[in-house]
N, C-alpha and C positions, 0 to 999 in steps of 0.2 A: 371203435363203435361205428356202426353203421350212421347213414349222414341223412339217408331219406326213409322214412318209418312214421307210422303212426302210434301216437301213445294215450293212454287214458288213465284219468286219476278219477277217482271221487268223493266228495264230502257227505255228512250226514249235518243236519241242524241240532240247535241246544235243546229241541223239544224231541230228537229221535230215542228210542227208551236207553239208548245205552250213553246214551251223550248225556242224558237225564241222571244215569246211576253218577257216570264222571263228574256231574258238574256238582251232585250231591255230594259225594267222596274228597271231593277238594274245599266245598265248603265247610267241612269239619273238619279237614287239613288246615283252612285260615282261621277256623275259631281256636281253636289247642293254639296255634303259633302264636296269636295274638294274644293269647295268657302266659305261654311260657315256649320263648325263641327255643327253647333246648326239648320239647315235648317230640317225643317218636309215636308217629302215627301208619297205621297200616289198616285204612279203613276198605270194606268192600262192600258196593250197594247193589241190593235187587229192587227192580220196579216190575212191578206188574199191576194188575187189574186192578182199581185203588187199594194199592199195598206197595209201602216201601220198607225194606229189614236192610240194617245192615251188622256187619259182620266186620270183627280184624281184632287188631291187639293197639294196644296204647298205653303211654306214661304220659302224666304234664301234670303240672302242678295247679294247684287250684281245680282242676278238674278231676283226677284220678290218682289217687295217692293210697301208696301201701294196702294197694288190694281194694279200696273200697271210693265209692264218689262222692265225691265232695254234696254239701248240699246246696240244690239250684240246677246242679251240672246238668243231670238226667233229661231235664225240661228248658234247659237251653241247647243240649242237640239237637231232640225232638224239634224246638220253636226255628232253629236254622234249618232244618230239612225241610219243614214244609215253608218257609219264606220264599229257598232256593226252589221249589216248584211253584211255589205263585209266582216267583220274577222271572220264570220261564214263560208262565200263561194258561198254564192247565186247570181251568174251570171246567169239565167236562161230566158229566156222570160215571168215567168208567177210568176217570184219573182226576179227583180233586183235591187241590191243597190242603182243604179245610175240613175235609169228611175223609178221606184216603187211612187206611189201618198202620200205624208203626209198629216194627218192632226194632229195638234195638240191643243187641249180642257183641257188641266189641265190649272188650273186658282186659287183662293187664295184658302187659308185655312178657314173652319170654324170657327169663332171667338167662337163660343159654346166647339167647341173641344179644341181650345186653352187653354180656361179657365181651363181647368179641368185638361189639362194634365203640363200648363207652373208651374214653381215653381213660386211662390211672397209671402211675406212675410215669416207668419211663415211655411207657406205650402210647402211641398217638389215637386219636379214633381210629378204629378201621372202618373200611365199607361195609355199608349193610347186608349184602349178598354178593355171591359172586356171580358172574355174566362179562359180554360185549356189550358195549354202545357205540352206536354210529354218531356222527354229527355229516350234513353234507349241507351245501350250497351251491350254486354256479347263478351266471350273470344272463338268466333267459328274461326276469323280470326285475323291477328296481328293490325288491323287495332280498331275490339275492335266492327267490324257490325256486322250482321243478314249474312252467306253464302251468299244469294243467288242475295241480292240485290249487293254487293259487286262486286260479278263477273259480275253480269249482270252492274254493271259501266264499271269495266273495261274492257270490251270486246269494249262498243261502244267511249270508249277514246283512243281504240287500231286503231279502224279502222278511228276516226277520225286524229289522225296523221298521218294516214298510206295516208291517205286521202291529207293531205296537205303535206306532205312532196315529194309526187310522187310516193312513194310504191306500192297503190294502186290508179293509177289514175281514173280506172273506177267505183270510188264510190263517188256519190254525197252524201247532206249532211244530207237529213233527214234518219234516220235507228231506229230500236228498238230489244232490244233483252227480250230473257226469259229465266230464268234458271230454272228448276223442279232439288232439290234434295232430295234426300232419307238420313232420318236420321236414326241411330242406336245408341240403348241408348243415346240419347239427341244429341249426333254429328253428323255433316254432313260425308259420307261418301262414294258419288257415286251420277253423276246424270241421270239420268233418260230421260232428254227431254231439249233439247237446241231449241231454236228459235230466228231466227236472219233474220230481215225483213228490206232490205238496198235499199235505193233510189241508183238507177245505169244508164249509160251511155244507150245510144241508142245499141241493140245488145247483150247486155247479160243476156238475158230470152231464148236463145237454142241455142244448139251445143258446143262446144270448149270454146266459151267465157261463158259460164252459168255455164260450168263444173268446168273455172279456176275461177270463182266468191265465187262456191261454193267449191272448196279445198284450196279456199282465207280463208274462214270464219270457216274453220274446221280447219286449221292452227293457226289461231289467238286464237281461245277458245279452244284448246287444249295448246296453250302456257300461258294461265290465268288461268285454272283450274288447282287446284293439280297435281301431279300422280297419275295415279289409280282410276281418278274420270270419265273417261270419258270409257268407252267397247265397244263390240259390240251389247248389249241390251241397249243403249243410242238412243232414236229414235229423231231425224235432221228432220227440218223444215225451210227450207233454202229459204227465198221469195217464204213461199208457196202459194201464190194468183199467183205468174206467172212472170208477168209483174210490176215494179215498178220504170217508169222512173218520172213521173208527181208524186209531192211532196212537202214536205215543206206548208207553205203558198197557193200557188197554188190548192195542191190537198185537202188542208183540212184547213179550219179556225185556228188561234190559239188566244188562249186568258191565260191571267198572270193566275197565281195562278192555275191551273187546275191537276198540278200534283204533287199534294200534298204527296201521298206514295212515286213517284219516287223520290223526295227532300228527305225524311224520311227514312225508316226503312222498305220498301218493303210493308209492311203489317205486318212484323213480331211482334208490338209494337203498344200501341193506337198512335192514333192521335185527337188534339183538334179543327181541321177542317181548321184554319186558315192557308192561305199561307205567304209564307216569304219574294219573289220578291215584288219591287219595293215599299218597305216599311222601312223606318228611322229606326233607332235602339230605339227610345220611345215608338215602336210600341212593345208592348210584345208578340204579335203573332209570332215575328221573334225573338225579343232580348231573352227572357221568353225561347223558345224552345232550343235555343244556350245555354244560363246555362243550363238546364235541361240536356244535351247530356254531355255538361262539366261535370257535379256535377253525372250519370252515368257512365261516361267514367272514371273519375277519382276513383271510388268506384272499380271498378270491377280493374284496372288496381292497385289500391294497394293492392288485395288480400283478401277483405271484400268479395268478391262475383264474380260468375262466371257470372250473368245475374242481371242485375238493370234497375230496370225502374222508372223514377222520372216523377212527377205529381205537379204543380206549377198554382193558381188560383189567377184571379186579377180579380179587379172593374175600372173601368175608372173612372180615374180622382183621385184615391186612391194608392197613392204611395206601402203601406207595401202587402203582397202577401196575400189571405185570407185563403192561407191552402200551404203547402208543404208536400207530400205523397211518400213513399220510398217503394220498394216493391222488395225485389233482389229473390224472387220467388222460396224460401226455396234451395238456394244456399249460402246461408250469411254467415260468421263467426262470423257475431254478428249478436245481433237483429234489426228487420229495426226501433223501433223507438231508438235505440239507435244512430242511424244513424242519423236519423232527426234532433235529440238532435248536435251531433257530428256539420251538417250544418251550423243549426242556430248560434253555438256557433263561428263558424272563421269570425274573425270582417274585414278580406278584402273582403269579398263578399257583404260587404255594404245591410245586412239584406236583400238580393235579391230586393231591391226595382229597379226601371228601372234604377235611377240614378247611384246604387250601378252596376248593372250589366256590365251599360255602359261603368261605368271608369273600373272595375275588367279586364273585356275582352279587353277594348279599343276598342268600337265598333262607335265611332263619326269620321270613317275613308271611303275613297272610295275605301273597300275593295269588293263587294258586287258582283259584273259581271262575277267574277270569280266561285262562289258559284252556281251560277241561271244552271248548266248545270254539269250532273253526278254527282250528291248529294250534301248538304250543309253537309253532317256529311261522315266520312271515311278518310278525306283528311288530308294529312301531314300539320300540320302547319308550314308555311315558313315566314319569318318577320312578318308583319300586317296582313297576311292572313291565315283563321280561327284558329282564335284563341283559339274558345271553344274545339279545339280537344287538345290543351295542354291535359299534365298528371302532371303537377306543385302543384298540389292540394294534392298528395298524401299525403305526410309526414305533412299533416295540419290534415287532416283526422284524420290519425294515433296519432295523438298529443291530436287532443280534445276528441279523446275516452280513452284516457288514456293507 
């Protein structure tokens, strides 16, 4: 790969409409698990102008049984969707928690999908569908991301606290940012072009309030960038359309799955298209990607490599993976299929089948709502939640290579 290059990633916030529908969609994924670890969920959410509907298929016990819902169920999804937009911050007339239209259209599961994916008899689960997963990593940040997506999280997790705590009370909830950096020999090291586009208060698109808006948000991503990353040939793009109070919902539809790079790796890493919100962990589109970032994250973080990218292919309905592909991108200390080799061979990873994955990470949890907003991969792992960014795998690594 090229050693001097500019690169750009960028994030959306929990209040952007489609980061809205994600964070919806997974907190109906934590409510089902937390009644029943074994419930399959395939939720899909639209927001718009106060209206949110969602759509998909599901089983779980206590909640939806032989065709019909239980009683309570109805008005405890409803009472999670609109909690999960008040604890975003949407008071607004044209997206409110408490006044906004529901409808809700998930109804059973597929008995065709079932078959394929339930275990009985000699049959193991299979995966839920088929596709690729990526997982990647490399050592540009301690975190183990891609630069640029990194920053560009934590800038708009900066302003979202700053948001509810009062710090910055003239920033509402939908924003997006962009980083451009400049690499030299392979490293980040200077950036070139910040962009940072924040839903705001009536009044601060000119004069005094626009100014302190704008040395709000050159304050904040100069306290998340390095030193030294930011100069005076850094060119600032600070809500440059002008005006941006009408947002969220309101100013632009949002629907599940739709930001599938900002969940990932910016761009810097494939992707196997599928999104990860409001989908069970049998779903390999999301369980599948979560090893893969593990099983890279832990590669590079033992010293086998500076950059890994892992590659993971399933059949629906067929439990074992139909290929595992290792690629550390001529930074390895060993070879990559020794690596592959190395995988295969550690018997808690349960042969990556979904079943194996699920128990390894412990992913049958309602850890999921937390995930749906500034990345599913970067984040410390804290108790139950994300687990696949552990680095516990090292010294297994290290073992089955000899």
């Amino acid at each position: 790969m090229r050693s001097t290059y500019l690169f750009t990633s960028e994030s959306v916030s929990e209040g952007h409409p489609d980061k809205v529908s994600d964070q919806i969609s997974d907190a109906i994924v934590d409510l089902l698990l937390a009644k029943d670890p074994e419930a399959r969920v395939a939720c899909e959410t639209l927001t718009t102008t106060q209206r949110v509907v969602l759509a998909g298929e599901l089983r779980c016990k206590g909640v939806y049984e032989n065709g019909e819902w239980i009683d309570g169920a109805l008005a405890e999804i409803e009472s999670t969707v609109r909690n999960t937009v008040r604890e975003i911050g949407y008071e607004q007339d044209g997206f409110h928690w408490q006044t906004l239209t529901f409808e809700n259209h998930l109804h059973g599961q597929s008995a065709h999908i079932a078959q394929g994916v339930d275990a009985s008899g000699n049959k193991d689960e299979g995966a839920g569908d088929q596709g690729i997963m990526f997982g990647f990593a490399c050592d540009e940040t301690p975190d183990l991301m891609p630069a640029a997506i990194d920053y560009s999280h934590k800038i708009l997790q900066r302003l979202a606290a700053d948001r509810k705590s009062g710090v910055a009370p003239f920033l509402e909830p939908d924003a997006k940012s962009q980083v451009t950096l400049r690499y030299r020999d392979g490293k980040p090291v200077a950036a070139t072009a910040i962009v940072v586009s924040t839903q705001h208060a009536d009044g601060y698109d000119e004069g005094e309030k626009e100014a302190e808006l704008k040395a709000y948000v050159k304050q904040v991503v100069g306290e998340i960038l390095p030193e030294g990353f930011l100069s005076d040939e850094t060119k600032w793009h600070i809500n440059p359309t002008g005006t941006f109070v009408i947002g969220g919902p309101d100013g632009d539809a949002g629907l599940t799955g739709r930001k599938i790079i900002v969940d990932t790796y910016g761009g810097a890493a494939p992707h196997g298209g599928g999104a990860f919100s409001g989908k069970d962990p049998t779903k390999v589109d999301r369980s599948a990607a979560y090893i893969s970032r593990y099983l890279a994250k832990n590669i590079v973080a033992a010293g086998l490599a500076r950059r890994c990218t892992i590659q993971l292919a399933y059949a629906i309905g067929v439990s074992e993976p139909l290929s595992l592909y290792v690629d550390t991108h001529g930074t390895g200390t060993v070879e990559d299929d020794r690596i592959e080799d190395a995988i295969r061979a550690i018997d808690k990873l349960g042969g990556l089948t979904p079943r194996g994955i699920r128990t390894h990470l412990g992913l049958n949890k309602p850890i999921y709502r937390r995930s749906a907003a500034y990345g599913h991969f970067g984040r410390a792992a804290e108790g139950d939640y994300f687990p696949w960014e552990r680095t516990d795998l090292t010294d297994d690594l290290k073992a089955a290579l000899g």
